[in-house]
ROROGU-57791 format. One record per atom (N, C-alpha, C): x negated, z negated, y; residue in three letters. Coordinates in steps of 0.02 Angstrom, whole numbers, padded with zeros to 5 digits, always signed. Layout:
N
XZYAla...
//
This chain:
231
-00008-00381+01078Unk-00053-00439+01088Unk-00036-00475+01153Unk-00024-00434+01191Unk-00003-00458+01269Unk+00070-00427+01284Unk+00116-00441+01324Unk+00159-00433+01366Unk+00154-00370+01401Unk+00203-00325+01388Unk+00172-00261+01404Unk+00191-00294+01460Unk+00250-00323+01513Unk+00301-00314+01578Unk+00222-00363+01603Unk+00193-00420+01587Unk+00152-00422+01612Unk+00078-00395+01629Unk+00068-00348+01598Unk+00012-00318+01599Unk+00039-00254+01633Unk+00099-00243+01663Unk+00111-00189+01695Unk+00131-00205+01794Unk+00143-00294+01779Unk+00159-00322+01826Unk+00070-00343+01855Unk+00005-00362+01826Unk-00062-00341+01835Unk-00066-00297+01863Unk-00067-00240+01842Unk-00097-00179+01862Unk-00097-00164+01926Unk+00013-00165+01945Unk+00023-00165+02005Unk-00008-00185+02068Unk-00013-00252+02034Unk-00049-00302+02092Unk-00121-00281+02088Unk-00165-00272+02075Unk-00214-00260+02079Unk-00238-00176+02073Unk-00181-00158+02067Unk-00224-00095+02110Unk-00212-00069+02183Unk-00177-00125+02229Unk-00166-00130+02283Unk-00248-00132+02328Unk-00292-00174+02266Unk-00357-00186+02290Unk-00411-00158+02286Unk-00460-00156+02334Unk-00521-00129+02289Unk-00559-00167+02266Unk-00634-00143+02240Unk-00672-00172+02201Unk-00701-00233+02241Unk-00727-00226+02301Unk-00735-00267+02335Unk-00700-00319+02344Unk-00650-00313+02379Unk-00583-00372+02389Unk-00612-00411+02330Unk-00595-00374+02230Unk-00568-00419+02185Unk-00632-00475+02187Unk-00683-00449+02191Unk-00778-00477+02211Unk-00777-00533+02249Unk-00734-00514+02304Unk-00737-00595+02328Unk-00693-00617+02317Unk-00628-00621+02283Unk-00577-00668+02254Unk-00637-00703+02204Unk-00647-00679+02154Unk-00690-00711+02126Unk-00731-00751+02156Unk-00760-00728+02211Unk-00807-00765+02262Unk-00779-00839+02265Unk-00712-00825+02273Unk-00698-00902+02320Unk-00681-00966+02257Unk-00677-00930+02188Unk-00682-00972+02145Unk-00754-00970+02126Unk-00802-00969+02162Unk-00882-00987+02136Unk-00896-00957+02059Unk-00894-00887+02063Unk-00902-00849+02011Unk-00942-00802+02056Unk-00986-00817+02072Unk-01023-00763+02117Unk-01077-00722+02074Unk-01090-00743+02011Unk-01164-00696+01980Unk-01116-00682+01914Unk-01049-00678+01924Unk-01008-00666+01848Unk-00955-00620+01850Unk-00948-00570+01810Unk-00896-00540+01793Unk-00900-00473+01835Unk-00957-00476+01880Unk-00967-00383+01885Unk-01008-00353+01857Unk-00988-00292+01829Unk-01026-00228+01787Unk-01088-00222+01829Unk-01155-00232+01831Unk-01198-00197+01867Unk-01218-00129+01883Unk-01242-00106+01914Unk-01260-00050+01967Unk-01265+00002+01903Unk-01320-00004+01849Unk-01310+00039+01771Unk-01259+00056+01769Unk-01174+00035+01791Unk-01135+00082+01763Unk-01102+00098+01821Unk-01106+00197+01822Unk-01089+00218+01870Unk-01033+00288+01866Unk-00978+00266+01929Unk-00927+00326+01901Unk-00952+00410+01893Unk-00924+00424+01827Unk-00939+00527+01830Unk-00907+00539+01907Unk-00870+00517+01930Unk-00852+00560+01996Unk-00815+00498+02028Unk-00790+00521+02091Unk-00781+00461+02123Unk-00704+00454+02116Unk-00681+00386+02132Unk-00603+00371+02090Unk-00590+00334+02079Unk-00530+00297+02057Unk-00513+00234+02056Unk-00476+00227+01998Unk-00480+00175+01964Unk-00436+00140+01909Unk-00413+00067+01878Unk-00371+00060+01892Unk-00332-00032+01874Unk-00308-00040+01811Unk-00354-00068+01764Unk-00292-00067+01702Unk-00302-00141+01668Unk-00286-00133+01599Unk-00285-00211+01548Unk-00354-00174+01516Unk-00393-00208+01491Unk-00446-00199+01437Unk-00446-00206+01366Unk-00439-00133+01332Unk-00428-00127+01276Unk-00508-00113+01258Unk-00522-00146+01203Unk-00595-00156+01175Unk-00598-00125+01119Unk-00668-00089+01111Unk-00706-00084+01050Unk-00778-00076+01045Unk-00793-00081+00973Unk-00888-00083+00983Unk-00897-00029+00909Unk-00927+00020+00926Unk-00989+00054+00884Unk-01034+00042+00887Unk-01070+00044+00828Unk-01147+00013+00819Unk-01196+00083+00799Unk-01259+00069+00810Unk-01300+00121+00784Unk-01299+00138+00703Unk-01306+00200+00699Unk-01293+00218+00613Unk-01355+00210+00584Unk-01354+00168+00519Unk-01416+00155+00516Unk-01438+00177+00420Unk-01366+00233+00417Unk-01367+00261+00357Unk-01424+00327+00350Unk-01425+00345+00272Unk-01480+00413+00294Unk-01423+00496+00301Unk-01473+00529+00338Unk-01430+00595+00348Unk-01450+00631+00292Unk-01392+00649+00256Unk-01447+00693+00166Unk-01441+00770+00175Unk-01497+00783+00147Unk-01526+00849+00155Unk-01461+00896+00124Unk-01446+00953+00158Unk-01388+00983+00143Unk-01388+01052+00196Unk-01370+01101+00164Unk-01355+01173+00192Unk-01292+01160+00284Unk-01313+01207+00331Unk-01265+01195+00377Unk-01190+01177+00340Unk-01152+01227+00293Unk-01119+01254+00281Unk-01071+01168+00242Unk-01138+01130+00223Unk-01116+01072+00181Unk-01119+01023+00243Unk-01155+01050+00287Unk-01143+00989+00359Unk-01085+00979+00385Unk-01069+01027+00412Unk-00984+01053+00430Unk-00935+01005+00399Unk-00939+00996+00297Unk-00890+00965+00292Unk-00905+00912+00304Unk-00972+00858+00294Unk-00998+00819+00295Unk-00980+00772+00374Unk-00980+00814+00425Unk-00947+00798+00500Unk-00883+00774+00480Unk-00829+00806+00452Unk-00776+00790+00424Unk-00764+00725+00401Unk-00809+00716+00346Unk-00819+00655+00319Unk-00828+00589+00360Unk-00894+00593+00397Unk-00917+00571+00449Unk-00854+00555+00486Unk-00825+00567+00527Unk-00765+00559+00600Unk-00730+00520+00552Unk-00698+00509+00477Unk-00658+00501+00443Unk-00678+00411+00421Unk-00722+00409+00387Unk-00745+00363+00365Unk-00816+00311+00397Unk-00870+00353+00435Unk-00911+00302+00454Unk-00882+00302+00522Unk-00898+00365+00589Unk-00869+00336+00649Unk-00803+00358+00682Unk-00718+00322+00641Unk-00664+00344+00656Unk-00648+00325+00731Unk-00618+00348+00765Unk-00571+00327+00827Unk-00496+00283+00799Unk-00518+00220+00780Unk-00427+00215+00767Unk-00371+00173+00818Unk-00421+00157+00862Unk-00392+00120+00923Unk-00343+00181+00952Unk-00365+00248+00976Unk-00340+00298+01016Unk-00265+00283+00986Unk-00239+00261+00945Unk-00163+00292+00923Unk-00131+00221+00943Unk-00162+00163+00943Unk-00134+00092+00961Unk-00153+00090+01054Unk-00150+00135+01100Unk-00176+00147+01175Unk-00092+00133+01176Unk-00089+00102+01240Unk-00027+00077+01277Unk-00030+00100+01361Unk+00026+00120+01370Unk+00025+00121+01438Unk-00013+00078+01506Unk-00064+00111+01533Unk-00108+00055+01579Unk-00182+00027+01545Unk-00171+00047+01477Unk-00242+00024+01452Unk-00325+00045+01499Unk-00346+00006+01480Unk-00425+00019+01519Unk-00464+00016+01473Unk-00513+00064+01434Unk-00550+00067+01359Unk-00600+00047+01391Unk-00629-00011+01359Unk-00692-00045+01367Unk-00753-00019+01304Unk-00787+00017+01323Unk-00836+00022+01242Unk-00896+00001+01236Unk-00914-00034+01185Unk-00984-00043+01181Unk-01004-00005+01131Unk-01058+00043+01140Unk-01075+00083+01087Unk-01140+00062+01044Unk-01173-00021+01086Unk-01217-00035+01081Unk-01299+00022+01131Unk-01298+00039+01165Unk-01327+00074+01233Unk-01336+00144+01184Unk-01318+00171+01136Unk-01358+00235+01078Unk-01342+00292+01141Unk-01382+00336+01128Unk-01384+00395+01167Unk-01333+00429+01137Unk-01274+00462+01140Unk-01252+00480+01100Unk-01150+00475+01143Unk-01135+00565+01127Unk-01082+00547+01173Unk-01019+00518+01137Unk-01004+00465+01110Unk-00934+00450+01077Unk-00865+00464+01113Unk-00884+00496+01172Unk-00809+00513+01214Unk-00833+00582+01234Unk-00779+00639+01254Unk-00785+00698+01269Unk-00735+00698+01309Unk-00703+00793+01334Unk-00689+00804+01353Unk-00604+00812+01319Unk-00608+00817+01261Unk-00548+00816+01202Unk-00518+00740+01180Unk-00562+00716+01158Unk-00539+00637+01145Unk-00508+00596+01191Unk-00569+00601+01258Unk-00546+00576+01322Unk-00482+00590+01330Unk-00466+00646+01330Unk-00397+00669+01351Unk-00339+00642+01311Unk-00354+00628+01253Unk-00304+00621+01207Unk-00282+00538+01213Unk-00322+00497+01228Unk-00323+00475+01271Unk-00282+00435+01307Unk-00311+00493+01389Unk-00278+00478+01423Unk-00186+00503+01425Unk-00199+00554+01395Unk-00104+00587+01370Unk-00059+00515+01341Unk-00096+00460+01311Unk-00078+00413+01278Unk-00055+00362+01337Unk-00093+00356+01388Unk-00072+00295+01419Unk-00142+00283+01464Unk-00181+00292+01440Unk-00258+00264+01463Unk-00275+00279+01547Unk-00288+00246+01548Unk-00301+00233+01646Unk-00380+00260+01648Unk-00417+00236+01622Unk-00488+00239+01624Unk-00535+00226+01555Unk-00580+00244+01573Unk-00635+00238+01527Unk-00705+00193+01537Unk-00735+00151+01528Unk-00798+00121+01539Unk-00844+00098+01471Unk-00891+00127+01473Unk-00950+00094+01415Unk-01027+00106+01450Unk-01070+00059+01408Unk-01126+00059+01397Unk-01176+00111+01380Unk-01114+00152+01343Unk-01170+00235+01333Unk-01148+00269+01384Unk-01134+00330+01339Unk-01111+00402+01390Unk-01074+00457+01389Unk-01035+00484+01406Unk-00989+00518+01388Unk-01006+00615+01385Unk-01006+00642+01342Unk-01031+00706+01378Unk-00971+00757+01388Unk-00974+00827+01390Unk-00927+00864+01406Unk-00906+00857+01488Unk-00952+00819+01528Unk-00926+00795+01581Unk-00899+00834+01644Unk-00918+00897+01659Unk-00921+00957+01681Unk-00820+00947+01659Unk-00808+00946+01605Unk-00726+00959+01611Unk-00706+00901+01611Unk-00731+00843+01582Unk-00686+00751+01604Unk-00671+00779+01682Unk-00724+00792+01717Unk-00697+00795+01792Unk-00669+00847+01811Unk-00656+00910+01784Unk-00621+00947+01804Unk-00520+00914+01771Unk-00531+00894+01710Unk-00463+00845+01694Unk-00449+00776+01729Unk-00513+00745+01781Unk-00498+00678+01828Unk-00477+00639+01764Unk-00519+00635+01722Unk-00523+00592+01696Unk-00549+00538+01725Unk-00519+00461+01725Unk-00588+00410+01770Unk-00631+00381+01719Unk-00703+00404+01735Unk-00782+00379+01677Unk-00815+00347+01705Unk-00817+00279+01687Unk-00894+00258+01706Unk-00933+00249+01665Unk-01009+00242+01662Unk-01049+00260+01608Unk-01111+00203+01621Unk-01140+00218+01592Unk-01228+00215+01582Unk-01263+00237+01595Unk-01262+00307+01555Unk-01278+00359+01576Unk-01245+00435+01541Unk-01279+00500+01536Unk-01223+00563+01527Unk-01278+00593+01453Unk-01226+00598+01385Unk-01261+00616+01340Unk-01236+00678+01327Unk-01284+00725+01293Unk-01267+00790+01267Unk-01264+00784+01209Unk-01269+00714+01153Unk-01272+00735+01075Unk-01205+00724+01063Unk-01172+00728+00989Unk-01122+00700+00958Unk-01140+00618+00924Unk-01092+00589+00903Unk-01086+00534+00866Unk-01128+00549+00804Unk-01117+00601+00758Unk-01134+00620+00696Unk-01208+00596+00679Unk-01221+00544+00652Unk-01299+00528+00635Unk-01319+00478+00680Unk-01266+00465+00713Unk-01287+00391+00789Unk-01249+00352+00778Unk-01193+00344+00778Unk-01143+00285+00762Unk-01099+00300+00710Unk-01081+00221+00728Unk-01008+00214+00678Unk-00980+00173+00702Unk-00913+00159+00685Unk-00866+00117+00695Unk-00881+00055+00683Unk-00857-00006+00724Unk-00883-00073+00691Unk-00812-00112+00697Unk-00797-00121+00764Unk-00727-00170+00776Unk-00692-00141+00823Unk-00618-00170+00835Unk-00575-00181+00898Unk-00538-00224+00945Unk-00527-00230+00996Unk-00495-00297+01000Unk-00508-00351+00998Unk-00580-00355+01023Unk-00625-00425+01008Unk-00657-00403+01081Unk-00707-00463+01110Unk-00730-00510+01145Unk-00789-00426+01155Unk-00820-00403+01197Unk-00890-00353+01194Unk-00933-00386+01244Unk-00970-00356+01238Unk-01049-00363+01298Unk-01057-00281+01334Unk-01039-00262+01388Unk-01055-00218+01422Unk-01120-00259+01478Unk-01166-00218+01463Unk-01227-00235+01516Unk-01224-00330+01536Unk-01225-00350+01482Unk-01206-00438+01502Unk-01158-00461+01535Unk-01086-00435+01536Unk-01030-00453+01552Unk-00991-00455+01488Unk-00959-00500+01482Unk-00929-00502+01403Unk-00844-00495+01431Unk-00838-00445+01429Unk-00760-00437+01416Unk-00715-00430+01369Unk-00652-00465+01374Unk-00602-00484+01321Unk-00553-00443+01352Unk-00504-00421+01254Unk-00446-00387+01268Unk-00425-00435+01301Unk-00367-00394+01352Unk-00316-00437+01398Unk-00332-00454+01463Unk-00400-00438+01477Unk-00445-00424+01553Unk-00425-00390+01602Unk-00430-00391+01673Unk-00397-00333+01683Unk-00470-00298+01719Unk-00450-00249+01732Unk-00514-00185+01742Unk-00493-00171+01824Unk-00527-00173+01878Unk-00526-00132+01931Unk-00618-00092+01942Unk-00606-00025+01949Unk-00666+00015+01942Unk-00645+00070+01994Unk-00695+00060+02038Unk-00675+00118+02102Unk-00761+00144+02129Unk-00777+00182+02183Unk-00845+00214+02181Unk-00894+00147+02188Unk-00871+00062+02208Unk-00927+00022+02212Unk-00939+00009+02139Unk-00895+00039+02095Unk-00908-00002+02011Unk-00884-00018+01979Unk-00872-00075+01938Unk-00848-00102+01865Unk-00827-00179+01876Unk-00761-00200+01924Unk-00785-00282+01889Unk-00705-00300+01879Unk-00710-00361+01813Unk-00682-00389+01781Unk-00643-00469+01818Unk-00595-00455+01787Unk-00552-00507+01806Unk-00530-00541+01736Unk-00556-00614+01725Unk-00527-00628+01650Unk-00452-00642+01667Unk-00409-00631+01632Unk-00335-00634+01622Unk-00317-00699+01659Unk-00364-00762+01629Unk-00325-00820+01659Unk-00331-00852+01709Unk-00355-00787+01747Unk-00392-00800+01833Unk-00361-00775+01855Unk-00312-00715+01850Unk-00298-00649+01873Unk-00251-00683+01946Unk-00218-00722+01930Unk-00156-00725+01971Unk-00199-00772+02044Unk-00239-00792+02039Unk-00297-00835+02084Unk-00323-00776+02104Unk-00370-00745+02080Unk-00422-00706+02098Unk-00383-00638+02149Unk-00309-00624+02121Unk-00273-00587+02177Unk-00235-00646+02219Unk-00232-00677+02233Unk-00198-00712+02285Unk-00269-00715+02337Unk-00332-00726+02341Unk-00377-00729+02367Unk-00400-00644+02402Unk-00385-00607+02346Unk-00414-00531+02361Unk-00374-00497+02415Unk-00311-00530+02395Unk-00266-00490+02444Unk-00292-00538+02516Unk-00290-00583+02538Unk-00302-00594+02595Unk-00358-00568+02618Unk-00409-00558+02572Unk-00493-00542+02592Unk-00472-00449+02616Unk-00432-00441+02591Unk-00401-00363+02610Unk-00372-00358+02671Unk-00327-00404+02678Unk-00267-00392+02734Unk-00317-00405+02794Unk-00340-00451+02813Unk-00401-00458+02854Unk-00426-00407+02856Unk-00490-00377+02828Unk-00518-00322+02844Unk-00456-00259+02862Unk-00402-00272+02854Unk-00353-00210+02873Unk-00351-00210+02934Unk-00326-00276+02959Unk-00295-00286+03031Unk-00382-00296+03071Unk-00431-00301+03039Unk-00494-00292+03089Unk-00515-00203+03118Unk-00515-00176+03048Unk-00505-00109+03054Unk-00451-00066+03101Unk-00404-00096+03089Unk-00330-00067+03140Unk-00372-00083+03204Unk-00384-00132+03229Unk-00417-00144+03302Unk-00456-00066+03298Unk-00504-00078+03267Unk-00563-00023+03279Unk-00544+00037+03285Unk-00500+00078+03250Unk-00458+00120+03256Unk-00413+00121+03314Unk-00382+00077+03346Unk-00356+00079+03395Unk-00390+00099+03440Unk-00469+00064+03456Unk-00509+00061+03498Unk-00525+00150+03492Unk-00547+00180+03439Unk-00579+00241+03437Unk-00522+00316+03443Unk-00476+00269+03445Unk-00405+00330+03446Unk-00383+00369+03397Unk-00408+00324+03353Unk-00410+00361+03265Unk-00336+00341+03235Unk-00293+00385+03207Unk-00243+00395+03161Unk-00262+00343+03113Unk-00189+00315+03114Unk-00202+00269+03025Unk-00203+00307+02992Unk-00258+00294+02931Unk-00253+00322+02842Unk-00257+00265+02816Unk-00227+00272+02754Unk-00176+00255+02682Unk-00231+00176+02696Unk-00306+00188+02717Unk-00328+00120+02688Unk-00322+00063+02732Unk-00297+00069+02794Unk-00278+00015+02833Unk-00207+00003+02862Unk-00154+00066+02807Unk-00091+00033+02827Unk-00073-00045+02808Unk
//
């Protein structure tokens, strides 16, 4: 859909930055109440991730669950993962992707500790949705990067299903499109639309380099060793 060399030539550049910096690039194009994730979505652990935004949306299941022995549930789960809520994006994941999900807010964990991974083995930089991811206890022991909603203990089975991919979503009233790029670090979630990108880092990086060389002073002053964030 996109240019992989450009969406790899993105990333670079913007993960030079943090969340802040990209906040006020945006700033200086008068996008000040647009395109950040609000405070609701917050990282499983603290961490950073730059990628392109690969999209999808599950919707609430709004089929009936039929009365049936464990033994007929079991296959019925089967069925379920297969036909109402499949994963079929995971096998089309590209190097640098950033999974955007809307699950529509359902309580309900559509990402784990297995999927996630599979995943990220694929290419995937990060993870962000509206619901919640559970298994989280090992996402962070695998550094997986999650940001959430909030943290669910159910399965999908009887909560969602599959709806689309690759289309336009609504996370918490930010509407992000494939081809976005994603920077998500411990301040949060915010979005860069694609055809800003090369503006919104030409601005970020200066709003950076500044605070570097203000910081270097202060450090000088306190007799403090440079680290990594004000070389």
């Amino acid at each position: 859909m996109f240019d992989q060399r450009e969406n790899l030539e993105l990333i670079e550049m913007f993960s030079q930055l943090r969340v802040a910096d990209v906040r006020d690039g945006l700033d200086y194009l008068l996008l000040h109440h647009r395109f950040s994730l609000p405070y609701t979505i917050k990282p499983l652990f603290r961490t950073k991730a730059v990628g392109i935004a690969k999209t999808v949306r599950y919707l609430p299941y709004d089929g009936e669950i039929p009365k049936m022995t464990p033994q007929e549930y079991e296959k019925w789960c089967g069925y379920y993962y297969t036909n109402i809520c499949p994963y079929p994006w995971i096998s089309e994941i590209q190097k640098g992707d950033f999974i955007v999900i809307d699950q529509s807010g359902v309580d309900a964990g559509l990402m784990g500790s297995n999927n996630s991974l599979d995943g990220f083995s694929r290419g995937a930089v990060g993870y962000v949705t509206n619901g919640g991811p559970r298994d989280t206890d090992e996402l962070i022991i695998q550094k997986i990067p999650f940001w959430s909603k909030f943290v669910s203990q159910k399965t999908v089975i009887g909560r969602l299903k599959f709806d689309a991919m690759n289309i336009p979503v609504n996370i918490e009233g930010v509407l992000i499109k494939p081809g976005d790029v994603i920077v998500a670090d411990g301040d949060g979630v915010v979005v860069v639309p694609r055809e800003l990108a090369y503006d919104v880092y030409n601005f970020a990086k200066k709003e950076l380099d500044n605070d570097k060389v203000s910081r270097r002073r202060l450090y000088d002053l306190m007799g403090w060793e440079y680290d990594e964030t004000v070389k």
